[in-house]
N, C-alpha and C positions, 0 to 999 in steps of 0.2 A: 504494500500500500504506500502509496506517495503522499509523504505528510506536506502542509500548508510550506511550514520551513524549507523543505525541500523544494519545494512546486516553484517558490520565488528565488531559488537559487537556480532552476536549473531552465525560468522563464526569459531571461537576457541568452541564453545560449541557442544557435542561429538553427531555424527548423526548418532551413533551405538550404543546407549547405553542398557545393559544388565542387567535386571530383577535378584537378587541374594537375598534368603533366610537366612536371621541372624538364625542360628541351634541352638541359646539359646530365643531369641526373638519371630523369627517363622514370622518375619515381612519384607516385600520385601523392597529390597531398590536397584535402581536405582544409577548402578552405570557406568561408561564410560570403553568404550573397548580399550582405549589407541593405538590403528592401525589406528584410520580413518583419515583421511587430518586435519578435527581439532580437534584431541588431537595431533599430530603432531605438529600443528601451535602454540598448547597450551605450548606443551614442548619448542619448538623454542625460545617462548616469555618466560617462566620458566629462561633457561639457560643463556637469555640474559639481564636479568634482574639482574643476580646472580654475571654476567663476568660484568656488567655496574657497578655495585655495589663495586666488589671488584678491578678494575680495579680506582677507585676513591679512594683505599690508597695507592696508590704507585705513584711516580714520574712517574719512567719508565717500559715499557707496551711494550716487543718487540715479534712480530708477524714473526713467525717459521713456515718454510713450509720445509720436507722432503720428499726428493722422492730416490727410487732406481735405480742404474745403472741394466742391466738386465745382469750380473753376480750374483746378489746379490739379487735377487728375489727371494723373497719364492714361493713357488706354489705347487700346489697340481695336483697329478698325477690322470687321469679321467680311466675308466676303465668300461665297460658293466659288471654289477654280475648277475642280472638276468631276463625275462621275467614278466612284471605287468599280463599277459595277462592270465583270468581264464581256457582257452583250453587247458588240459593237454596235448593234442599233440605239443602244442607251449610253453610247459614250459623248452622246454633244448633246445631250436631256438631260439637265439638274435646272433643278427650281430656284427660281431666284431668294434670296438670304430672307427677302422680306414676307414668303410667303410659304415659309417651310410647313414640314407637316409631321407632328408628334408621331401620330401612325405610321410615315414613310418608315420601312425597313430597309431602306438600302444605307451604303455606308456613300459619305463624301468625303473629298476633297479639302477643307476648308483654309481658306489662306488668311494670315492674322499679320498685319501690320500697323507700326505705332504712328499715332499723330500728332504734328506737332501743334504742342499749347502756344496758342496765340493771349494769351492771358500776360500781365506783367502785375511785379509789388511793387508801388512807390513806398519808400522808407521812409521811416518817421523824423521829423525834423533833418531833412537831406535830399537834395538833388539826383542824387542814384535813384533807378529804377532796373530792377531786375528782370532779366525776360529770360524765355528758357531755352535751350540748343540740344534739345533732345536727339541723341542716338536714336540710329534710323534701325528700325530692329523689323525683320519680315520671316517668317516661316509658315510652314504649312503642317496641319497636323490632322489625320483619318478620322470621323466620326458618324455615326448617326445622329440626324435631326432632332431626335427626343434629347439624345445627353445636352447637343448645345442649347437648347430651348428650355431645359431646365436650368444649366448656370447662367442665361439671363434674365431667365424669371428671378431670379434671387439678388441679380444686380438691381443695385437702388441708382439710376444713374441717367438724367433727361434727355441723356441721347441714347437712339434705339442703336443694338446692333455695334454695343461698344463692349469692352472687356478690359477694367483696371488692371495697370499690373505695375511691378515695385521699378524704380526708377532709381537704380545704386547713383546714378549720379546727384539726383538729390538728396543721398544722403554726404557724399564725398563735402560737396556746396556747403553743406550747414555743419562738419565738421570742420573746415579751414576758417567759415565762417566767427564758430565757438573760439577756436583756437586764437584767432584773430586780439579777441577780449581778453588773452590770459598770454601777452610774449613772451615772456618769464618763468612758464611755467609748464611742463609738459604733461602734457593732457592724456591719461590712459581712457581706453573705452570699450566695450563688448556691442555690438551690436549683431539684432538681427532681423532682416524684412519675413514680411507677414503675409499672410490672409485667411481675412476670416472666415471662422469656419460656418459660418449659417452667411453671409451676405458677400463673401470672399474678396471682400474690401482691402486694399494694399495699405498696410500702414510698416512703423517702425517701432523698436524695442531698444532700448540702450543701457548699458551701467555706466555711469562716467567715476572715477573714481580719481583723490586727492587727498593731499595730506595738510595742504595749502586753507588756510581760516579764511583769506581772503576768495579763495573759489566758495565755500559754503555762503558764504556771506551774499555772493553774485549769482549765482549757477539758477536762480530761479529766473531772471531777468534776463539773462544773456542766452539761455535757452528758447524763450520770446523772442530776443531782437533776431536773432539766426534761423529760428522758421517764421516763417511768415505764412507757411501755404498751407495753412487748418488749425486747428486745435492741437495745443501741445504741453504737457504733462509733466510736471518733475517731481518728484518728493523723493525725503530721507529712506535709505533703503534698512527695514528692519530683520534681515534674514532670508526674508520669502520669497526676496526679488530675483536670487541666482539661481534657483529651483525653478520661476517663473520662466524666463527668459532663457535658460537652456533646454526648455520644453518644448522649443520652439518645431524641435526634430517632431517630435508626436504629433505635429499639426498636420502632418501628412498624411495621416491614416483619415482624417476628417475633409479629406477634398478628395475631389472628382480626379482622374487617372492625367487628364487633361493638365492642371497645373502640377502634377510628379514629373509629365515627360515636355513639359514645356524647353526653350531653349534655357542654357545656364543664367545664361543673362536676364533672365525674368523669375527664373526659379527661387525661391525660398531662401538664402543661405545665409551665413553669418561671417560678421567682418569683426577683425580686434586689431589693437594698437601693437605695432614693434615688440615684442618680447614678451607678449601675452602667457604666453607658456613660464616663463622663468618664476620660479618660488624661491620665498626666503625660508621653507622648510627643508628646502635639499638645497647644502652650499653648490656656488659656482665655481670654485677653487676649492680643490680637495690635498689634504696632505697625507701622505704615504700613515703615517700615526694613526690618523683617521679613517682609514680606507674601509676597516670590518665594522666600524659602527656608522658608518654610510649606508656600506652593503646592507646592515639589518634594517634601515629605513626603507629603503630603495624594497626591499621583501616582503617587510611588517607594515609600511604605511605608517603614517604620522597622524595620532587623532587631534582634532585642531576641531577647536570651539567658535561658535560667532552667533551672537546673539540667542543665547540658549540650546542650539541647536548643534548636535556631537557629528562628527564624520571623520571618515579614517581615507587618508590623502596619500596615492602614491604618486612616483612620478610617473611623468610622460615614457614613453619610449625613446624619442630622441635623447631625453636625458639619460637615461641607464645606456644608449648605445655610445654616448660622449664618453663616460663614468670606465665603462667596460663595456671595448668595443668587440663584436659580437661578426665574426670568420668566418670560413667555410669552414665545415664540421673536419675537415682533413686538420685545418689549421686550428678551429679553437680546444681541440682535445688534448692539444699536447702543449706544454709550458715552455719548451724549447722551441717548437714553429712560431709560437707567439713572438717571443723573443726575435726571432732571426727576423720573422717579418717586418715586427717593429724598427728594430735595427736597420734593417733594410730602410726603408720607409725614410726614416731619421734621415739616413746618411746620403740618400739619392739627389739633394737638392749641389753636393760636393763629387756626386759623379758628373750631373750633367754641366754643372762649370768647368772640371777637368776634362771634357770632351769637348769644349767649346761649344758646347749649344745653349749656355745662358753667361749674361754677363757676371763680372765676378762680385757682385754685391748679392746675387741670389741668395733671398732667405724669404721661401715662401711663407714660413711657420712661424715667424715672430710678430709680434704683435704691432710693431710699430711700420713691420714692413710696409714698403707703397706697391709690391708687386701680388697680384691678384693670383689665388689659385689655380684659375681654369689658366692665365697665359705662363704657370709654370707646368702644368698639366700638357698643353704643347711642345713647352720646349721638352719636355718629359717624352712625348711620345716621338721627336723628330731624334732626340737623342736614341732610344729603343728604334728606332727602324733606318738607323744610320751609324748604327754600328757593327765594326767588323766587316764594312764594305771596302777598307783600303787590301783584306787579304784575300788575294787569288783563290784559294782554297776553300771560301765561303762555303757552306753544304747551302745548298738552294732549296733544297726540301726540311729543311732545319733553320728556317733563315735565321733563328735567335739561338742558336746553338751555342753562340759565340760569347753570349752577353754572361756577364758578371751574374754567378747564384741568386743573390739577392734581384735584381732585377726580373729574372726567370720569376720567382718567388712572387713578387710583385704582380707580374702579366698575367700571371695562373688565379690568382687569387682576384685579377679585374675581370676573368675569363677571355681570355686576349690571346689563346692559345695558337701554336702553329697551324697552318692552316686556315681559321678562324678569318673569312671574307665578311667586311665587315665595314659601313661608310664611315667615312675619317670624324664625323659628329657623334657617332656612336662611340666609336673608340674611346672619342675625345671624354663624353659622356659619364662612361665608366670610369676611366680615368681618373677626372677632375672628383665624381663622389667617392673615390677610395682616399685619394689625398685631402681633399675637406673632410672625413671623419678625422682623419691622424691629426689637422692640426685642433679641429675641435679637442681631440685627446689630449693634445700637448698643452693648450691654455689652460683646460681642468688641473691640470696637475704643474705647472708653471706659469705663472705669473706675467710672464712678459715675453714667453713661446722661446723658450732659447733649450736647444734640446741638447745641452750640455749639462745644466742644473735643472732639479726639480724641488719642489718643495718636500721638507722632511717631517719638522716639528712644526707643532703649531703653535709652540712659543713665539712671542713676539722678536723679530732677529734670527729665529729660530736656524739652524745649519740647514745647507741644502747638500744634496746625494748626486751622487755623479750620473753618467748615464749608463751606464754598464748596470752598477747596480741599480737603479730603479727599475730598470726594465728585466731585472729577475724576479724582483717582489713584484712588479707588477704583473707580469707575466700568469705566476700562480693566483695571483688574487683572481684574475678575470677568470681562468679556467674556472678556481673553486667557486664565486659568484655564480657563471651560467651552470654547475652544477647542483648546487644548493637550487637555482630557480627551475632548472628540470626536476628535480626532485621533489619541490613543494605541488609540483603542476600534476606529478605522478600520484603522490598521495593526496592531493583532491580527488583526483581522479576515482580511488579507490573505495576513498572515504562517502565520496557519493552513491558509489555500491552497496556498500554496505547498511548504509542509510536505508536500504529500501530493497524488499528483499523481490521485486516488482521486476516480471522477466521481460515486460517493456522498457524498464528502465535500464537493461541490461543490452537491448537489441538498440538504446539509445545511444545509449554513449560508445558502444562499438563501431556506429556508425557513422558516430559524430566526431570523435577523438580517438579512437585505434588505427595505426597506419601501418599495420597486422591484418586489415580486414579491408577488400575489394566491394566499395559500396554497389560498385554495376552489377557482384555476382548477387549481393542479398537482396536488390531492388527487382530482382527476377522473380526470387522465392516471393516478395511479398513487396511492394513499394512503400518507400518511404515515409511521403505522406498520407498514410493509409495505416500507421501504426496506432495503436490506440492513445499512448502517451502524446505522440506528436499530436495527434489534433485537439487535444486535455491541453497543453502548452500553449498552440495556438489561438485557442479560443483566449485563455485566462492572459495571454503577451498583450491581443487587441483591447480586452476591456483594461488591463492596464492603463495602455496607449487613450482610449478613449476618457479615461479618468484623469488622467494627467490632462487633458485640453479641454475638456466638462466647463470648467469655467472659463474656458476664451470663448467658448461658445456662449453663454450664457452673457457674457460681453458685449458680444458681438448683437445680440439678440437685443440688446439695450441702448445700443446706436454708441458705444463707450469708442469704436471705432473710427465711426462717422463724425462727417463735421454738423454741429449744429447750431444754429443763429441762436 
């Protein structure tokens, strides 16, 4: 029997998950379709983990709702382009947009382009007047007459045959705008566009966050003067706002199919400031001293409080892949490949100076450096396919035969292998993300990217470590780190078995998480979504999902969206 505790542990885990071929490996792996109610739920908990997080370095946390007056709406003009229907005699026969018919059962063509607002705001005491330069946005999307005739019945909006939708550049406008009032001072922000879910109205959702007495003081006023185009919203955030506004993901389950596969550019998504990711519960600079009681953050999570309310905070991925950077399984198993690679790595920016293919200031990895990754990433790859061409003897079927271990070591691990045809952006590609982890690595652990010293003590002054030795202690730390986190992942794994002695929950997780088991052969015996758990899961993920937007809707429903005189 599958207890309540259980059911919402094992409701975030993905009840579509898709079978994908590694093209270097040849080895299936199991991995989530990111659409279904719980990767949905998954993302929800992601972003609000992120907003709980960073919403714990700032004092003040004010929570921003914009919406439009309907002069000031963007929308997109609906228009019949052609017949779905394979009967050449009904391929030049569709009904005009104005005269569609809920009963038609055929599917159309329908073509959606934006209009530009001829509307302007004159400013309050000032000569400016604002007009808009909307992005020309046009595509086309399959429907029957009933679906589109029901999302404009729902539009509240005096021209027939229009369709709102979110306009990022008026948000960009009223962020440079805000910033404008505050020179002094840099302005963090979460946002995320909208629609609602009963009238599918475009609006906005923000957290602005400061540390600054003079933004609390202003932030209600200077949020007025920067929108100007409807009703606009600010108050002190008491908790509920980052839970509110990372919900935004679950709003999807509460619209038509129509705004899911819309173009990006009109689609739903969320914007945040420079460095949104970075937390003051996991340092940026880490010292060799420090390195196991990181690790047990980085594993356990950090429970961090804000406004009454308890949460347990890990980090991002990108930060554990900075921390303890994460190989091919050839390389991260052994503490010696870690090493040489590293080493490698380190020491490559002093081969390609010694082969003349960068000048002799080259230091991609320091922090003060002015030369960019990707143009040492070139001179990286012009150096590897120019060497060893001065000797006769070149093997042509080995053309890297020639190059330094470490370098080999390097190409294997970008998969750059012999052979291996492949456009010089691609290359380049690979390249440039294997040497931006290393130096991301190198700043974590030094201070000013010099990969001669690292940081040792965290005493103040504290001595630094050479580079030989660091890179043995650090070496073993990363293996043990990814094996402790394999480890934890194994006994969840178990531990959810056990939990429940449920021969469905057994044909669950074999399916979902064993890469022992060939999901195409057991989808034969019985399909997947056809087991009894999985549709127990997916019912109970959607009423999740629809519980988490229950009140945007009821919002919605109360015109909280709309502009009202």
């Amino acid at each position: 029997m599958i207890t309540k505790e259980l059911q919402n542990k094992l409701v975030t885990r993905c009840l579509n998950p898709r079978t994908v071929v590694n093209k270097y490996t040849h080895e299936s792996i199991v991995v989530s379709c990111g659409s279904c109610p719980s990767c949905v739920l998954r993302r929800s908990g992601i972003q609000t983990n992120l907003l709980t997080s960073y919403s714990a370095q700032f004092r003040y946390v004010y929570f921003v709702t914009l919406t439009y007056a309907p002069c000031f709406l963007p929308t997109l003009e609906v228009s019949v382009v052609e017949t779905c229907s394979d009967d050449i005699a009904d391929v030049s026969c569709f009904p005009d947009i104005n005269h569609l018919d809920a009963g038609d059962s055929n599917t159309y063509l329908f073509g959606f382009r934006s209009v530009p607002r001829s509307a302007s705001v004159k400013i309050k005491n000032s000569t400016v007047e604002r007009v808009f330069k909307d992005p020309e946005i046009s595509f086309t999307y399959p429907m029957k007459p009933k679906e589109l005739l029901s999302i404009l019945s729902k539009i509240n909006h005096n021209i027939p045959n229009r369709i709102p939708y979110v306009c990022n550049r008026d948000l960009d406008l009223f962020l440079k705008r805000l910033r404008s009032y505050y020179p002094d001072e840099k302005l963090r922000y979460y946002a995320v566009s909208e629609y609602g879910p009963a009238s599918y109205r475009p609006h906005w959702h923000l957290l602005l966050f400061s540390n600054s007495e003079r933004f609390s003081e202003t932030v209600l006023e200077n949020v007025s003067k920067a929108w100007a185009y409807g009703r606009c919203d600010a108050s002190l955030s008491r908790g509920f706002a980052a839970p509110y506004v990372a919900s935004y993901v679950n709003s999807f389950v509460a619209l038509p199919n129509f705004y899911t596969q819309m173009p990006k550019v009109v689609r739903p998504k969320s914007f945040h400031s420079i460095g949104f990711t970075e937390s003051n519960l996991f340092p940026r600079e880490v010292r060799i001293a420090e390195i196991d009681e990181v690790a047990d953050k980085c594993l356990n999570g950090v429970r961090v409080e804000r406004d009454g309310f308890f949460r347990t905070i890990k980090p991002t991925w990108p930060y554990l892949l900075r921390l303890f950077p994460r190989f091919s399984d050839v390389i991260r198993k052994s503490p010696s490949s870690i090493y040489q690679l590293l080493d490698s790595a380190f020491t490559a920016p002093g081969r390609v100076v010694r082969y003349g293919c960068a000048p002799l200031d080259c230091d991609p990895f320091s922090l003060d450096s002015k030369q960019s990754i990707l143009s040492f990433s070139k001179q990286y790859l012009n150096y590897v396919d120019n060497y060893g061409k001065e000797f006769n003897d070149r093997n042509v079927f080995s053309p890297k035969a020639k190059l330094p271990p470490g370098d080999i070591l390097i190409m294997s691990e970008c998969r750059l292998y012999d052979g291996v045809d492949m456009e010089t952006t691609h290359r380049i590609s690979r390249v440039y993300r294997f040497f931006l982890g290393i130096k991301k690595f190198i700043l974590t652990y030094s201070s000013d990217g010099d990969t001669r010293l690292f940081l040792s003590f965290s005493a103040p002054g504290g001595e630094y470590i050479g580079r030989e030795r660091f890179l043995r202690i650090i070496s073993d730390k990363i293996v043990n780190f990814w094996n402790r986190y394999e480890y934890n992942r194994l006994v969840d794994f178990y531990q959810t078995l056990e939990d429940s002695n449920d021969k469905d929950l057994v044909d669950f997780e074999l399916r979902n998480y064993s890469f022992r088991y060939d999901r195409s052969v057991l989808d034969k015996e019985k399909p997947y979504n056809e087991l009894p758990l999985v549709r127990r899961l997916t019912a109970a993920s959607l009423m999740k999902c629809r519980d988490k937007v229950k009140h945007k809707k009821a919002n919605d429903l109360f015109g909280i969206f709309s502009y009202q005189d």
